[in-house]
N, C-alpha and C positions, 0 to 999 in steps of 0.2 A: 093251718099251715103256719101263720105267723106263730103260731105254737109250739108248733117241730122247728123252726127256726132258732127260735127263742132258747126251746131247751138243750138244741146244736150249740147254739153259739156259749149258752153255761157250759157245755160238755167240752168244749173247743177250748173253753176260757179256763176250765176245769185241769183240761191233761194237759193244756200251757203251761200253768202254774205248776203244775207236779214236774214238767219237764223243767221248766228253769229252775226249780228248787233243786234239780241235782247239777245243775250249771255254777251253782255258786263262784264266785270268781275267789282263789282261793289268797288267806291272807299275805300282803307283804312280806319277803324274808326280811327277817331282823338285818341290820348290815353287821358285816362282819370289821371287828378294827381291824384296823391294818397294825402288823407290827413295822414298827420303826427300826429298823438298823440302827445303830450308832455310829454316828459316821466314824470313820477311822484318825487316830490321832496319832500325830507322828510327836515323837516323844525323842530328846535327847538327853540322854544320862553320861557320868562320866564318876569315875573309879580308879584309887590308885592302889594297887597291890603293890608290897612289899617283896622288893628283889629278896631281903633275908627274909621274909617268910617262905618266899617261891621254893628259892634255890640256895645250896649251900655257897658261903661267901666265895666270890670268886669262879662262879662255875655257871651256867647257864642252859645245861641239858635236862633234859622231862624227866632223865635215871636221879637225879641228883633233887626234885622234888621231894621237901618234907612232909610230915599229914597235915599240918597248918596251912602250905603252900596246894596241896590236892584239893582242900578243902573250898579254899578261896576259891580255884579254877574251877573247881565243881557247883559253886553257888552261881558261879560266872553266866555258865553253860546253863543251868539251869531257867537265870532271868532270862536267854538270850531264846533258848524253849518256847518262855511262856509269852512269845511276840510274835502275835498274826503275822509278820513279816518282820527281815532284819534289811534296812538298809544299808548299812555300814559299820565297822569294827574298824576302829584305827588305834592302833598296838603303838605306842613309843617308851622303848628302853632307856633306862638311861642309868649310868652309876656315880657314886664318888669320884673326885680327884685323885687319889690315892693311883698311883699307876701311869704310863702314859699314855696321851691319849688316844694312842694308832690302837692301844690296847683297849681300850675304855670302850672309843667306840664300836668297835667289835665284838666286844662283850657285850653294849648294849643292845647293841643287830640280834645276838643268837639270843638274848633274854628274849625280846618282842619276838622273835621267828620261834623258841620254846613255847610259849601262851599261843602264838596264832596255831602252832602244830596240836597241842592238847584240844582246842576250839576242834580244828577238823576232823580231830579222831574221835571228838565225842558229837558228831554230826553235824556241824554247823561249817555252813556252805563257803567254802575258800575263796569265790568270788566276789564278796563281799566284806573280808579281811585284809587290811594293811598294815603291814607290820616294818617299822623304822625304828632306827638307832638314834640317838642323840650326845652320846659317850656325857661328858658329865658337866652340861650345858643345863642350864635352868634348874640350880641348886636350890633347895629345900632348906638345909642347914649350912649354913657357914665355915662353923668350929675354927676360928682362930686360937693361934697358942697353944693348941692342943697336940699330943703326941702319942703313939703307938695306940695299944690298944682303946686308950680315953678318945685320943680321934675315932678312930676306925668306929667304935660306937655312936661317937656322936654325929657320922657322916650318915648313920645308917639312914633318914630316912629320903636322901638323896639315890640311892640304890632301891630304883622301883621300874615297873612297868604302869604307863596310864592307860586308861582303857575308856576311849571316845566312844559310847554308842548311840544310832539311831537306829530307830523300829517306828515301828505301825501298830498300833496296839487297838 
């Protein structure tokens, strides 16, 4: 009997062992990385487009855009595209002395409210767009002594729109 016992308990001990060899506990998953976002950076740029490349001297409508001036607007729209998000566009016109300045100003208003109108036609969101005049406040060039058309050229690069941006990139 201690015999049949004996060859029970190998037999026991036997189809234990077969049983837990399919018990294996099965290996650790490797860990997966994590990917890391990047966090978001807000980013402030700033750009001065040329009123005479915009628009023709003296004029301040989208019809009156040259291809030099499309071009700018289109590179604009472009950067403003390629930004996870746009926090703010602030537009300030502004021109020469030349003129006065009931005049000035008002041509600077519709320069900035031209560029902010091109912006929303080529999708970028109006809520986010500010567009002001400054008529011919914070001059660029001087040109003392200067007359007809040798002024008028050398005011030109006081005839601009600036372009204030923040994004999220």
């Amino acid at each position: 009997m201690q015999k049949s016992i004996r060859v029970f308990a190998i037999a026991v001990a036997g189809a234990a062992a077969l049983f837990l060899a399919g018990c294996e506990t099965p290996p650790k998953p490797k860990p997966v990385p994590k990917v890391v976002q990047p966090a978001p950076v807000v980013q402030s740029s700033h750009e001065s487009l040329s009123a005479d490349a915009l628009f023709a001297f003296g004029k301040a409508d989208l019809q009156s855009l040259n291809e030099k001036g499309l071009g700018d607007l289109d590179a604009l729209v472009a950067k403003l595209r390629s930004a996870r998000q746009i926090n703010a566009v602030q537009l300030i016109g502004y021109t020469d002395r030349i003129g006065a300045p009931e005049y000035n100003q008002k041509l600077s208003q519709q320069r900035a409210e031209a560029v902010r109108d091109y912006l929303v036609q080529h999708g970028i969101n109006t809520n986010v767009i500010q567009a002001e005049g400054r008529g011919e406040a914070d001059p660029v060039a001087e040109c003392p002594k200067l007359k007809g058309k040798k002024l008028r050229d050398c005011l030109a690069p006081n005839r601009r729109v600036e372009v204030n941006i923040t994004t999220v990139n």
